[in-house]
PyMOL Python script that loads the backbone (N, CA, C, O; Angstrom):
from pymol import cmd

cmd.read_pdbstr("""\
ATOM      1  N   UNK A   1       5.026  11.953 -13.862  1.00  0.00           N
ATOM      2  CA  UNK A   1       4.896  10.953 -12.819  1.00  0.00           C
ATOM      3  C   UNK A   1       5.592   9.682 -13.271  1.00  0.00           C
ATOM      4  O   UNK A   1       5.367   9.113 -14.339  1.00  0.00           O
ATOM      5  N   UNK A   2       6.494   9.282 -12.310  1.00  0.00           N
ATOM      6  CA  UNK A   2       7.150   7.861 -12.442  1.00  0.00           C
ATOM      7  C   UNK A   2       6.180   6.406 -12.584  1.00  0.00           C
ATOM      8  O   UNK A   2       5.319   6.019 -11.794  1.00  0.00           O
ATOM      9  N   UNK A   3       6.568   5.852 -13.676  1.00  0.00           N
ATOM     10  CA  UNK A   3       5.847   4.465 -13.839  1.00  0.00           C
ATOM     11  C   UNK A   3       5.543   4.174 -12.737  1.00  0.00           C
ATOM     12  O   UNK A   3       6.342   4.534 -11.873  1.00  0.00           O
ATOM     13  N   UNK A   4       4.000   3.238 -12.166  1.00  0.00           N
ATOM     14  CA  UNK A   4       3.872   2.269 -11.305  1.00  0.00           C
ATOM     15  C   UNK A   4       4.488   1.027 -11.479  1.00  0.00           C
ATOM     16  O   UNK A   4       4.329   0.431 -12.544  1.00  0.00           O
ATOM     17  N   UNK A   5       5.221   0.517 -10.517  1.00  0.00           N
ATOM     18  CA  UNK A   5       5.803  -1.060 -10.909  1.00  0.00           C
ATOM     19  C   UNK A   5       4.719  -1.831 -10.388  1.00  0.00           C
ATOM     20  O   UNK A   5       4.082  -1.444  -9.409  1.00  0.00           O
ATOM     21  N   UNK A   6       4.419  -3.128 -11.114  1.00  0.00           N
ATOM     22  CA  UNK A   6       3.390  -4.271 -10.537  1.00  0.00           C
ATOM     23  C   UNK A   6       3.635  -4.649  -9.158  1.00  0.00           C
ATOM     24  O   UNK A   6       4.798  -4.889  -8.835  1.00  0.00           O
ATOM     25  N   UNK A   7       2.718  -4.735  -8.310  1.00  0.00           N
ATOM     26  CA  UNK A   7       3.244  -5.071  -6.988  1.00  0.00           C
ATOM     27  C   UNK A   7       2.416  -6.667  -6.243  1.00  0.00           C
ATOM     28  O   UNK A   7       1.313  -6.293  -5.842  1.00  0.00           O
ATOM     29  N   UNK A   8       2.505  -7.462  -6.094  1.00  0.00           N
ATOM     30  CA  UNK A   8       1.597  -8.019  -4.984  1.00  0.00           C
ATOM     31  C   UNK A   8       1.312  -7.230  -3.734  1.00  0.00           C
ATOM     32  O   UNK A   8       1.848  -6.272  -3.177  1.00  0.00           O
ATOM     33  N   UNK A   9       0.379  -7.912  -3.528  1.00  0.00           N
ATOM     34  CA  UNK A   9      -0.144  -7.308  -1.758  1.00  0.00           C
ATOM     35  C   UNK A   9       1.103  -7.876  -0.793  1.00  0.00           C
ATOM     36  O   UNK A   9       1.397  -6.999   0.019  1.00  0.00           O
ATOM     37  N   UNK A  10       1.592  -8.591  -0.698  1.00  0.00           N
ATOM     38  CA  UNK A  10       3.120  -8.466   0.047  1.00  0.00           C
ATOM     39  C   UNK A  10       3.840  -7.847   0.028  1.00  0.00           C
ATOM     40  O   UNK A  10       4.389  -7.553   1.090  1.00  0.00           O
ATOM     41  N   UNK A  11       4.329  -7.199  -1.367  1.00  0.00           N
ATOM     42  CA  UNK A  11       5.400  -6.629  -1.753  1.00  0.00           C
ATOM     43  C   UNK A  11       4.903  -5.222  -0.880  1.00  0.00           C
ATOM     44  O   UNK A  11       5.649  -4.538  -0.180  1.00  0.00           O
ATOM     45  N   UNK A  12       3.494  -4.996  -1.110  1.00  0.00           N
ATOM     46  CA  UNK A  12       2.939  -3.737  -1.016  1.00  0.00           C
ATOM     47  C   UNK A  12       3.195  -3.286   0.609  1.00  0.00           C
ATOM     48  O   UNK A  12       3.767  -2.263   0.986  1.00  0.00           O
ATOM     49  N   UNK A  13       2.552  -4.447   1.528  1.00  0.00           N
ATOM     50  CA  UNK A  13       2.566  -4.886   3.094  1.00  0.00           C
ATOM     51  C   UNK A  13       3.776  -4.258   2.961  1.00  0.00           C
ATOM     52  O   UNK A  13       3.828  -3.029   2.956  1.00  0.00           O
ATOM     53  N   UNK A  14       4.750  -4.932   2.854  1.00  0.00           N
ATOM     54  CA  UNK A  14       6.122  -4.619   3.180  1.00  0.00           C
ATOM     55  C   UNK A  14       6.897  -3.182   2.714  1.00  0.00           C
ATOM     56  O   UNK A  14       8.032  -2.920   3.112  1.00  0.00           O
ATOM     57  N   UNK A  15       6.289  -2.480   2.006  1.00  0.00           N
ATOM     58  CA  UNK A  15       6.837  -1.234   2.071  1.00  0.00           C
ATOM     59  C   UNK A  15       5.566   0.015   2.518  1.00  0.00           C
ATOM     60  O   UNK A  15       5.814   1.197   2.280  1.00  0.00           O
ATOM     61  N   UNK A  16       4.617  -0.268   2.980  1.00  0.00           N
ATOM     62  CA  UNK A  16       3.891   0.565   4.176  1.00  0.00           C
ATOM     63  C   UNK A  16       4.404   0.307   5.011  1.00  0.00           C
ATOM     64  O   UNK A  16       4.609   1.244   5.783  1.00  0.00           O
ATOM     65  N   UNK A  17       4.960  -1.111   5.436  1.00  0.00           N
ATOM     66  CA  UNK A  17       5.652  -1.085   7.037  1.00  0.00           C
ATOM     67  C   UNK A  17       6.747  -0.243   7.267  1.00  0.00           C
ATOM     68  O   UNK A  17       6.932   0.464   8.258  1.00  0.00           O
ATOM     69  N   UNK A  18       7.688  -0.411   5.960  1.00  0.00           N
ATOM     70  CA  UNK A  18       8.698   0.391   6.007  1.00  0.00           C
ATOM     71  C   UNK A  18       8.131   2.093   6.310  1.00  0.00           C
ATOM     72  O   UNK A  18       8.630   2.631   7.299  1.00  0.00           O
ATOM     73  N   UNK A  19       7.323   2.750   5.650  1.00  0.00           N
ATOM     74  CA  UNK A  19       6.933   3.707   5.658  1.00  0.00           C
ATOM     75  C   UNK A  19       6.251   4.147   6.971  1.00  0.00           C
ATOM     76  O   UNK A  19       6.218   5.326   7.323  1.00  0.00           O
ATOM     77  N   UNK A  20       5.879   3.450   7.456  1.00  0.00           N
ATOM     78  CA  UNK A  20       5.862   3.699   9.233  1.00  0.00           C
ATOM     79  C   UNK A  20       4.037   3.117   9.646  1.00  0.00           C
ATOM     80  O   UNK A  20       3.372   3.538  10.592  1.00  0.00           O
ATOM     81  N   UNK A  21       3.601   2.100   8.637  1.00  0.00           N
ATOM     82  CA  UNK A  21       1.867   1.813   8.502  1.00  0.00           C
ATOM     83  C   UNK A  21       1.865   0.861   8.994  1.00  0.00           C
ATOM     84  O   UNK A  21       2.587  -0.026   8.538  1.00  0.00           O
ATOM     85  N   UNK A  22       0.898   0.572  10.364  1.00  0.00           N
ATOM     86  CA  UNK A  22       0.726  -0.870  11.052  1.00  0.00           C
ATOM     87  C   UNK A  22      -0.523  -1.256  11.005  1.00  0.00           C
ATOM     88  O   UNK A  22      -1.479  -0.485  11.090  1.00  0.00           O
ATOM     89  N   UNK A  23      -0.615  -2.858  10.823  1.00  0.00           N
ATOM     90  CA  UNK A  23      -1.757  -3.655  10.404  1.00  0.00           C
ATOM     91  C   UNK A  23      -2.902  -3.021  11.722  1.00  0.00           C
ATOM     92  O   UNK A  23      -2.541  -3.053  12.898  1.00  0.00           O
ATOM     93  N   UNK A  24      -4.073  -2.552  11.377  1.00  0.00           N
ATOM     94  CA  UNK A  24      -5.205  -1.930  12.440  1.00  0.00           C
ATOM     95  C   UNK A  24      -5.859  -3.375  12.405  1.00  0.00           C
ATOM     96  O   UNK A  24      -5.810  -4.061  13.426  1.00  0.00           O
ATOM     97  N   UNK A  25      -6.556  -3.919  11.097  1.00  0.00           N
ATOM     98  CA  UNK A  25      -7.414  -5.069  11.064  1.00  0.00           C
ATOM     99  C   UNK A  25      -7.488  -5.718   9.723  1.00  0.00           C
ATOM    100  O   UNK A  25      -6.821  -5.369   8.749  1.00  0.00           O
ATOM    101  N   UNK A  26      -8.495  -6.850   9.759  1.00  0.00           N
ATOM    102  CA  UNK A  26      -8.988  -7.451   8.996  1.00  0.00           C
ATOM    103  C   UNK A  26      -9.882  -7.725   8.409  1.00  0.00           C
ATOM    104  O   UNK A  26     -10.352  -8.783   8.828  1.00  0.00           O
ATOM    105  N   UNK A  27     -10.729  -7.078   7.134  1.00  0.00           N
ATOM    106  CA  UNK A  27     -12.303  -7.418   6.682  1.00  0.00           C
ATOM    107  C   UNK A  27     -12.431  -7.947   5.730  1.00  0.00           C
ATOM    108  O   UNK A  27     -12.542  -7.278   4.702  1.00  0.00           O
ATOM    109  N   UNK A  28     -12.469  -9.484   5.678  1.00  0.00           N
ATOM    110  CA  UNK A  28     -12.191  -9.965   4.623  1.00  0.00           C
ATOM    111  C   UNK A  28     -11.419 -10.487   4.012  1.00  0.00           C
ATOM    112  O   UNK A  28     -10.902 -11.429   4.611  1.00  0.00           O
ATOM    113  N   UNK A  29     -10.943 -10.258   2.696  1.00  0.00           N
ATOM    114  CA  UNK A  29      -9.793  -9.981   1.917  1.00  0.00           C
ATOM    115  C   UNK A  29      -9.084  -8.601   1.994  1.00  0.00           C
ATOM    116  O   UNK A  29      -8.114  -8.486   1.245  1.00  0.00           O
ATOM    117  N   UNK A  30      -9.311  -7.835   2.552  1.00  0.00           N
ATOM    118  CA  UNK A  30      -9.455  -6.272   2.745  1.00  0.00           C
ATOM    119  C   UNK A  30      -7.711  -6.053   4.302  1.00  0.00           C
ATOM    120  O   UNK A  30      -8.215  -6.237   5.410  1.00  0.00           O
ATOM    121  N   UNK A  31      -6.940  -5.909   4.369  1.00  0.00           N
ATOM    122  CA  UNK A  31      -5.959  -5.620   5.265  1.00  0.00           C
ATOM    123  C   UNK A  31      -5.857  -3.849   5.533  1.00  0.00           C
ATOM    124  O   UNK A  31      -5.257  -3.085   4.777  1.00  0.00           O
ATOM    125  N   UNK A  32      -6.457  -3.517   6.551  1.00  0.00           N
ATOM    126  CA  UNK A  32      -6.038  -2.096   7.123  1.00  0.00           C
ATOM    127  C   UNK A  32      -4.885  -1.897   7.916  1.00  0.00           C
ATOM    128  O   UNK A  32      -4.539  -2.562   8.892  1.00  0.00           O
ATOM    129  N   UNK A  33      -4.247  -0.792   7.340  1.00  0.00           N
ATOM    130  CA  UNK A  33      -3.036  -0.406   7.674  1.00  0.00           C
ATOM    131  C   UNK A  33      -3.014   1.077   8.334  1.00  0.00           C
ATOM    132  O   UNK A  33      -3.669   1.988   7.828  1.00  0.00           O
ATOM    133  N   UNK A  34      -2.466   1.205   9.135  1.00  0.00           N
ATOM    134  CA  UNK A  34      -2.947   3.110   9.561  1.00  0.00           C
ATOM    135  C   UNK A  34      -1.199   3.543  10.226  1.00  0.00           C
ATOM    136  O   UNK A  34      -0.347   2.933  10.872  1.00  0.00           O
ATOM    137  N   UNK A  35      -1.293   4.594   9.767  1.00  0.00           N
ATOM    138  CA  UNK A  35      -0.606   5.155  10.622  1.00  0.00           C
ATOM    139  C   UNK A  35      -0.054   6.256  11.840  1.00  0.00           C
ATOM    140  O   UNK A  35      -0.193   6.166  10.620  1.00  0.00           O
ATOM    141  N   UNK A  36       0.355   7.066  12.773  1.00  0.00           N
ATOM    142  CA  UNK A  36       0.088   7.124  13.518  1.00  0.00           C
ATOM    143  C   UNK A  36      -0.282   8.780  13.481  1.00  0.00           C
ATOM    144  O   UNK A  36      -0.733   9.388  14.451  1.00  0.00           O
ATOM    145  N   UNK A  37      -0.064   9.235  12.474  1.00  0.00           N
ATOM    146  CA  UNK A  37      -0.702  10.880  11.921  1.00  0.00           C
ATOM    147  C   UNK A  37      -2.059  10.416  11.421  1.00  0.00           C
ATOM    148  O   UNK A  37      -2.619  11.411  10.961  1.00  0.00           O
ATOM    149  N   UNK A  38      -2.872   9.294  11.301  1.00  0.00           N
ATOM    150  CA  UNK A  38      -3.793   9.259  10.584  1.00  0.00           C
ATOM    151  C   UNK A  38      -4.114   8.562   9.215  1.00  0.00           C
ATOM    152  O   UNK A  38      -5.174   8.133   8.762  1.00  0.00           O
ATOM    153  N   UNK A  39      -2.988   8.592   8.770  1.00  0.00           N
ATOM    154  CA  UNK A  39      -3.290   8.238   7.152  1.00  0.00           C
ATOM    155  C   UNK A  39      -3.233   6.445   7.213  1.00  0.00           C
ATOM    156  O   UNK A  39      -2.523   5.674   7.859  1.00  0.00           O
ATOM    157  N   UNK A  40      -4.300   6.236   6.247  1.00  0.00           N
ATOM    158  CA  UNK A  40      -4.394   4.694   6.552  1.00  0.00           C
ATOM    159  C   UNK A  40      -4.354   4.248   4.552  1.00  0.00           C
ATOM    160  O   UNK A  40      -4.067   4.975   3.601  1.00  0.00           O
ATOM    161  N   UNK A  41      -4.739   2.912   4.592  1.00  0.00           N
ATOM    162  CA  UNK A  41      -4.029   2.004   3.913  1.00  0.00           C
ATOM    163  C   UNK A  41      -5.090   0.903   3.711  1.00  0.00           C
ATOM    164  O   UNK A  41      -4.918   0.051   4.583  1.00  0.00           O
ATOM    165  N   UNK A  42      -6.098   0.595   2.918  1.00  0.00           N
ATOM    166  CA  UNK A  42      -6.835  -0.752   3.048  1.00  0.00           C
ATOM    167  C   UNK A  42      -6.512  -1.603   1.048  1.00  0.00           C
ATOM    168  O   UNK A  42      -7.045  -1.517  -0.058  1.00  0.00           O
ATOM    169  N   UNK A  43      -5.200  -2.417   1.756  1.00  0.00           N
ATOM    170  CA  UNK A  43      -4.967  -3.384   0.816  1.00  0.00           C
ATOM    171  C   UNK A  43      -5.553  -4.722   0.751  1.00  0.00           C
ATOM    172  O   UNK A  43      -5.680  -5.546   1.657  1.00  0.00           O
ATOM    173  N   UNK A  44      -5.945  -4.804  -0.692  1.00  0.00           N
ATOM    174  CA  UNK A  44      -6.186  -6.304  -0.611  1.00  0.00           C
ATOM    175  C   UNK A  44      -5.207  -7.307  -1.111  1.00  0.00           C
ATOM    176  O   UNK A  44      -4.190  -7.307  -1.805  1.00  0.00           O
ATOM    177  N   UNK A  45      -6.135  -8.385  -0.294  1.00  0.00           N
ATOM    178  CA  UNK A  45      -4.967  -9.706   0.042  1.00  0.00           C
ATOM    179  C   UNK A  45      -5.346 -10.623  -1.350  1.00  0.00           C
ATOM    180  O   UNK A  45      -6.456 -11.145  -1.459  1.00  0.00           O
ATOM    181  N   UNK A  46      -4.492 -10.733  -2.201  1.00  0.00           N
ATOM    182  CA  UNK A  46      -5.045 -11.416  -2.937  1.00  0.00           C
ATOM    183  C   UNK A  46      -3.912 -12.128  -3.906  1.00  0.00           C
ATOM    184  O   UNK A  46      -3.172 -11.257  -4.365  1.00  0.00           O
ATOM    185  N   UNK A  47      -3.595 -13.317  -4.307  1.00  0.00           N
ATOM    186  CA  UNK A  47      -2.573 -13.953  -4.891  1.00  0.00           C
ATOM    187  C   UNK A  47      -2.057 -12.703  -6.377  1.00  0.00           C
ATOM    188  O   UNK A  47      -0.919 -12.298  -6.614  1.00  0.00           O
ATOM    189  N   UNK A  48      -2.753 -12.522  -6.785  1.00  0.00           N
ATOM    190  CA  UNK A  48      -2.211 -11.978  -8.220  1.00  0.00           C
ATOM    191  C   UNK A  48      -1.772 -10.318  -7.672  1.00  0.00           C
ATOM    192  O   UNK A  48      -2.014  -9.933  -6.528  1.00  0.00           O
ATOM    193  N   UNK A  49      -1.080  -9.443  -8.744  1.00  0.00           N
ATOM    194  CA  UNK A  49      -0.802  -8.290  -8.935  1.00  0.00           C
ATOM    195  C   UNK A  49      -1.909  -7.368  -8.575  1.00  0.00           C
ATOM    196  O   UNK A  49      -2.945  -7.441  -9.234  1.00  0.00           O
ATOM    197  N   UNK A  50      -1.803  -6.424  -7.514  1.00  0.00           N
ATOM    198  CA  UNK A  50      -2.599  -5.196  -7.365  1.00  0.00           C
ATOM    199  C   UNK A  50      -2.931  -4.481  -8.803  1.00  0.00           C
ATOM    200  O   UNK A  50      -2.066  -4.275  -9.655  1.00  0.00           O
ATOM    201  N   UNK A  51      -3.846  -4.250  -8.897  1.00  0.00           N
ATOM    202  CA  UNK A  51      -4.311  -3.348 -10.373  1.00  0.00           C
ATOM    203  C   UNK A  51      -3.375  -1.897 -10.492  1.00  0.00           C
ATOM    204  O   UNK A  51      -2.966  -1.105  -9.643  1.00  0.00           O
ATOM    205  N   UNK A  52      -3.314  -1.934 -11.268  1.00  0.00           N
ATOM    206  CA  UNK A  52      -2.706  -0.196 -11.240  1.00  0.00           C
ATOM    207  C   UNK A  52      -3.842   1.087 -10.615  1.00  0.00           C
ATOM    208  O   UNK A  52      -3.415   2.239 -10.548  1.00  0.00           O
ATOM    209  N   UNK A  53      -4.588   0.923 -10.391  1.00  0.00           N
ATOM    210  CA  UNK A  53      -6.239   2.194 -10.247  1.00  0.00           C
ATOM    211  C   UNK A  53      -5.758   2.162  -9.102  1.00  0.00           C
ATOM    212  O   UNK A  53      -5.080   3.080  -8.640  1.00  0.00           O
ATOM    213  N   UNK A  54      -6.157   0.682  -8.249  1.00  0.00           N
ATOM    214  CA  UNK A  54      -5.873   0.414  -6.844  1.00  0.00           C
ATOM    215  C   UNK A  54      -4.569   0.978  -6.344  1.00  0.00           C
ATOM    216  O   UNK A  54      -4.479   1.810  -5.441  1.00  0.00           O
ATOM    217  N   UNK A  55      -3.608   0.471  -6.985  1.00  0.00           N
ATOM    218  CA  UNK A  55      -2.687   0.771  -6.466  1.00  0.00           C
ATOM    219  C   UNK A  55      -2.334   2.277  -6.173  1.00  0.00           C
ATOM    220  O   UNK A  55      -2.189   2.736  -5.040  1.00  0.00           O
ATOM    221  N   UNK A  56      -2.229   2.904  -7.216  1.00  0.00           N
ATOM    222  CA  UNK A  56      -2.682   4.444  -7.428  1.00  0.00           C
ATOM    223  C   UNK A  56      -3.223   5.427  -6.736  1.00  0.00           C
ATOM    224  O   UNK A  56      -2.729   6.535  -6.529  1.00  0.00           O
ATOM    225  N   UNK A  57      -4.818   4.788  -6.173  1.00  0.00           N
ATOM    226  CA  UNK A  57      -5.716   5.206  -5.118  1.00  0.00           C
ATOM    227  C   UNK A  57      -5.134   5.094  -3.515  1.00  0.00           C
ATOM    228  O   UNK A  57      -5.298   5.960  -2.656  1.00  0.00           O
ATOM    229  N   UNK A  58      -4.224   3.464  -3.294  1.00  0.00           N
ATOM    230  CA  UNK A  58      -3.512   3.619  -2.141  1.00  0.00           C
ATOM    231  C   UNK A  58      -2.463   4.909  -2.031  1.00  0.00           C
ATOM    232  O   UNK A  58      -2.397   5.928  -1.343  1.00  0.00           O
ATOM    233  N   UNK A  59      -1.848   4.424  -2.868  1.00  0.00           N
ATOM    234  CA  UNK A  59      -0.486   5.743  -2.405  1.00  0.00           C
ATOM    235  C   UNK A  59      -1.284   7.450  -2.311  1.00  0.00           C
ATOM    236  O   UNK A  59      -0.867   8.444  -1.716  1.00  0.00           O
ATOM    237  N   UNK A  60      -2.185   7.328  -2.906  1.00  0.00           N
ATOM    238  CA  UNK A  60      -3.068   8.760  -3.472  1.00  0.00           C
ATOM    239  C   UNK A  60      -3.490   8.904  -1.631  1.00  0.00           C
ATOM    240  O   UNK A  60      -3.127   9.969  -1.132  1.00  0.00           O
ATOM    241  N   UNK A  61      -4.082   8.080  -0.844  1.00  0.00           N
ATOM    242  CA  UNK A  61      -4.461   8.216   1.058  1.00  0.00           C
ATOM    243  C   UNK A  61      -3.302   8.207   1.378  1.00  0.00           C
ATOM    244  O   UNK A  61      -2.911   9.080   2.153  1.00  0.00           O
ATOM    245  N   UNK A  62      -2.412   7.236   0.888  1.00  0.00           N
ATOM    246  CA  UNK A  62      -1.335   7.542   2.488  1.00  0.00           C
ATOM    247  C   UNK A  62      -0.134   8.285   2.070  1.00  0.00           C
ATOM    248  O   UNK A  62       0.944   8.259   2.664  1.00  0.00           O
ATOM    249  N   UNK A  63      -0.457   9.079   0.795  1.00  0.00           N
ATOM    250  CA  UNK A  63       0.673  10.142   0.748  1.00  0.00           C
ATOM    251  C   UNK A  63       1.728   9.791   0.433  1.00  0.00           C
ATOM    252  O   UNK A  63       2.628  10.603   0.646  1.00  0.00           O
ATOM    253  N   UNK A  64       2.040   8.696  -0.089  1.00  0.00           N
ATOM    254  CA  UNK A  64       3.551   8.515  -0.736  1.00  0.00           C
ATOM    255  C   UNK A  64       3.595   8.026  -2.209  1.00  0.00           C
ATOM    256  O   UNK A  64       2.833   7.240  -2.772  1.00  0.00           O
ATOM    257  N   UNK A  65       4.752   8.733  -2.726  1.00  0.00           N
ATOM    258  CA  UNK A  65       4.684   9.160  -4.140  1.00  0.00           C
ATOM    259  C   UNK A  65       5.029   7.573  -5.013  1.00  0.00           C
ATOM    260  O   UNK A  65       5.180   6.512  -4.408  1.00  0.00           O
ATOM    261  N   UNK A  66       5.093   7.695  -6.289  1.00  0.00           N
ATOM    262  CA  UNK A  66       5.506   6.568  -7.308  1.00  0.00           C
ATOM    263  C   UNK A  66       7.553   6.376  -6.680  1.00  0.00           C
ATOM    264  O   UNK A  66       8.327   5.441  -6.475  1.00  0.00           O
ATOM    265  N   UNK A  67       7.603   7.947  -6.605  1.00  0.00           N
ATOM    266  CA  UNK A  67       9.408   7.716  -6.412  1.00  0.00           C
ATOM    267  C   UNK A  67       9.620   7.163  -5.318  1.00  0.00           C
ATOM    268  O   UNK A  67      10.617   6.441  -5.329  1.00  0.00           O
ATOM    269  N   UNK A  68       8.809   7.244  -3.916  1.00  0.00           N
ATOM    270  CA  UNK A  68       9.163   7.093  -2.255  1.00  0.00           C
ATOM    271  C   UNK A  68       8.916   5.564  -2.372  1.00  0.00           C
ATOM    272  O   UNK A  68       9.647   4.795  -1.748  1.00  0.00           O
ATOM    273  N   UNK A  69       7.649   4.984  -3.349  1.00  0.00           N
ATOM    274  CA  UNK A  69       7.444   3.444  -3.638  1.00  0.00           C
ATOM    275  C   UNK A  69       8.602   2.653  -3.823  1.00  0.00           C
ATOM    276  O   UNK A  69       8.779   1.581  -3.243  1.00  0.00           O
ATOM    277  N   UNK A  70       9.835   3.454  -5.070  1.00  0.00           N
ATOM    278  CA  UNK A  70      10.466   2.516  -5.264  1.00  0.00           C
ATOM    279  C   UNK A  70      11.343   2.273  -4.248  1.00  0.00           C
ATOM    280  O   UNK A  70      11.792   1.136  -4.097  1.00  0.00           O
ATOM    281  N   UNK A  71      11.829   3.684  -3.123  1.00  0.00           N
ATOM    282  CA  UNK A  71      12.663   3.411  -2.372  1.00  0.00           C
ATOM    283  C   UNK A  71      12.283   2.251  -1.578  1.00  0.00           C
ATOM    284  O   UNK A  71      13.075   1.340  -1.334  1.00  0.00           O
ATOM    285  N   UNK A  72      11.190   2.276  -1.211  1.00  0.00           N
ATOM    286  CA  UNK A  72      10.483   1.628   0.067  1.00  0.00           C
ATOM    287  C   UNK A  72      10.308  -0.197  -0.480  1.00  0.00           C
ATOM    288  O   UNK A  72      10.199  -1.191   0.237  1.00  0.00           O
ATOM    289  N   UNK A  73      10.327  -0.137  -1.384  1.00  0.00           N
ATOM    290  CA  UNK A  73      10.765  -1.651  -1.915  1.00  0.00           C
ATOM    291  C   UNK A  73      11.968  -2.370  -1.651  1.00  0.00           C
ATOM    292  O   UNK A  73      12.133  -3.493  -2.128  1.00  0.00           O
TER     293      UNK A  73
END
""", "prot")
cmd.dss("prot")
cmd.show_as("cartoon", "prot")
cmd.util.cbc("prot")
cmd.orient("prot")
């Protein structure tokens, strides 16, 4: 498996959009993302770097790999 690169929650936003994931809502600090087969996305909004677990666990629901990440950046 290809390294995770550090991401912010922007960086992150911006390549689910690419990947076809639109904002559903808001809980919190919490941003849901879904897309239109189902597979959803709940990132948090938060100034510093997504953790690696987190990050990990996202791509692990909405099905896209460490390699499809970097494209989508």
């Amino acid at each position: 498996m290809p390294k995770l690169p550090l991401l912010t929650s922007r960086e992150l936003v911006r390549a689910l959009r690419r990947a076809g994931f639109e904002f559903v809502r808001q809980s919190g600090s919490h941003a849901i993302y879904q897309r239109e087969d189902g597979r959803f996305a709940n990132v948090p909004i938060h100034d510093n770097d997504i953790p690696l677990g987190t990050l990990r666990a996202i791509l692990k629901t909405t099905g896209i790999s460490a390699e499809n990440l970097k494209d989508l950046r």
